[in-house]
C-alpha positions as CSV (number, residue, x, y, z in Angstrom):
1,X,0.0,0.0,0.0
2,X,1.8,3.5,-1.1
3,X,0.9,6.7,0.7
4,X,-1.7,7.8,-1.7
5,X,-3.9,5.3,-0.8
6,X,-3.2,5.4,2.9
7,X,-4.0,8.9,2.7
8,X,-7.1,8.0,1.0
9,X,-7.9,5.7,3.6
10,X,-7.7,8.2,6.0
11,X,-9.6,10.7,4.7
12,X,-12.3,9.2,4.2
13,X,-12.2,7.3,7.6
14,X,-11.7,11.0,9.2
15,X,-14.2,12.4,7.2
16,X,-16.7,9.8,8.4
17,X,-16.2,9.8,12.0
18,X,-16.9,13.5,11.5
19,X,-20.0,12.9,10.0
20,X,-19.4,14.8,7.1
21,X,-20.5,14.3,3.7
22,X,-17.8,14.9,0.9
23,X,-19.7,17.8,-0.3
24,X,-19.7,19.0,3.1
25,X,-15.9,18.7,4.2
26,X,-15.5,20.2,0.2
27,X,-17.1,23.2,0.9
28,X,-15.5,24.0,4.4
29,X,-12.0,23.1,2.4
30,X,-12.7,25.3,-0.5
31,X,-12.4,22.3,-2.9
32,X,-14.5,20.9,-5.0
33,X,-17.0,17.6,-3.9
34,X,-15.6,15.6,-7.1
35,X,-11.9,16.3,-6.4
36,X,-12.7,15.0,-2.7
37,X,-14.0,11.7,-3.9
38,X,-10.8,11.3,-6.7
39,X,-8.6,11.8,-3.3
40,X,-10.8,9.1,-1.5
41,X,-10.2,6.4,-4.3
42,X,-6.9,7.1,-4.8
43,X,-6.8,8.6,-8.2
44,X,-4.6,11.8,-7.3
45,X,-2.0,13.0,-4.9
46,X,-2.5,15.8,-2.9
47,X,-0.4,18.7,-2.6
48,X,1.0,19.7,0.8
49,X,-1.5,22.6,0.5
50,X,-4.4,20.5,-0.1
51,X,-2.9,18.1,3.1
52,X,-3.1,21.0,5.2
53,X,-6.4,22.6,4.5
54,X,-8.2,18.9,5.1
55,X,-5.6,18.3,8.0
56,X,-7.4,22.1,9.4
57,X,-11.0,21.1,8.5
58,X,-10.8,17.5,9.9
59,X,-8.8,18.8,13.0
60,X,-6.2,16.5,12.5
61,X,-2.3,17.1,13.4
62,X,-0.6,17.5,10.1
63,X,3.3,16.5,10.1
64,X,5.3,18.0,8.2
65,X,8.6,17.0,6.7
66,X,7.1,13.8,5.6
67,X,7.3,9.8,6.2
68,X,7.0,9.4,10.0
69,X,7.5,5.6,9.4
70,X,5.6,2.6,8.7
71,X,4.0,-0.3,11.1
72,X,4.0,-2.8,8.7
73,X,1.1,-5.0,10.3
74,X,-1.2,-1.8,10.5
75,X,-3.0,-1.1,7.1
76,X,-2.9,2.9,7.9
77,X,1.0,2.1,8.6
78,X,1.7,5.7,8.1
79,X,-0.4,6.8,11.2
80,X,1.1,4.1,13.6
81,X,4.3,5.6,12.3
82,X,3.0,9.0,13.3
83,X,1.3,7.6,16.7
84,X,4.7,6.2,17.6
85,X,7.2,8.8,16.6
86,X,5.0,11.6,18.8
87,X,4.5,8.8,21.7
88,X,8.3,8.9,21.9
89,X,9.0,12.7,21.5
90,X,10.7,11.9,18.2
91,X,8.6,14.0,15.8
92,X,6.6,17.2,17.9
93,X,3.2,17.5,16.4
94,X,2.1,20.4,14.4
95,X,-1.3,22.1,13.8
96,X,-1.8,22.8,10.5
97,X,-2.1,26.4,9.9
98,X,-2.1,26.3,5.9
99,X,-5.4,27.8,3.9
């Protein structure tokens, strides 16, 4: 699984637990509904832009500088990574502040 569809993943499973429709979490992002749903299939990469202005909307902590590392036996291995890496002070966490 590459990062595009972990981010994918993600998105969508944020998205949800928010209870926001993809026209909904569009709007409040200033994107466009169909652009939301390529991003949730897997179909493009987002820009660090677009990362950050879902990252504000969703309330998430955004990392910057990239791969945190990967948990292998998790299928969102890129969160674990994240999970771990702030558990042991390795990578600070970082409000997104982009949009």
């Amino acid at each position: 699984m590459d990062i595009r569809e972990v981010f994918a993943i993600n998105v969508r499973r944020l998205r949800q637990a928010k209870g926001l429709s993809q026209e909904a979490l569009a709007d409040e992002a200033g994107m466009d509904r169909t652009y939301i749903s390529a991003l949730e299939r897997g179909v493009y990469s987002a820009s660090l832009t677009t990362v950050g202005k879902l990252a504000k909307v969703l309330d998430v902590v955004c990392v910057t500088c990239g791969w945190a590392g990967r948990d292998k036996t998790s299928r969102a291995g890129f969160c674990s990574g994240v999970e771990k890496a702030r558990k042991y002070r390795r990578i600070p966490p970082v409000k997104c502040t982009l949009g």
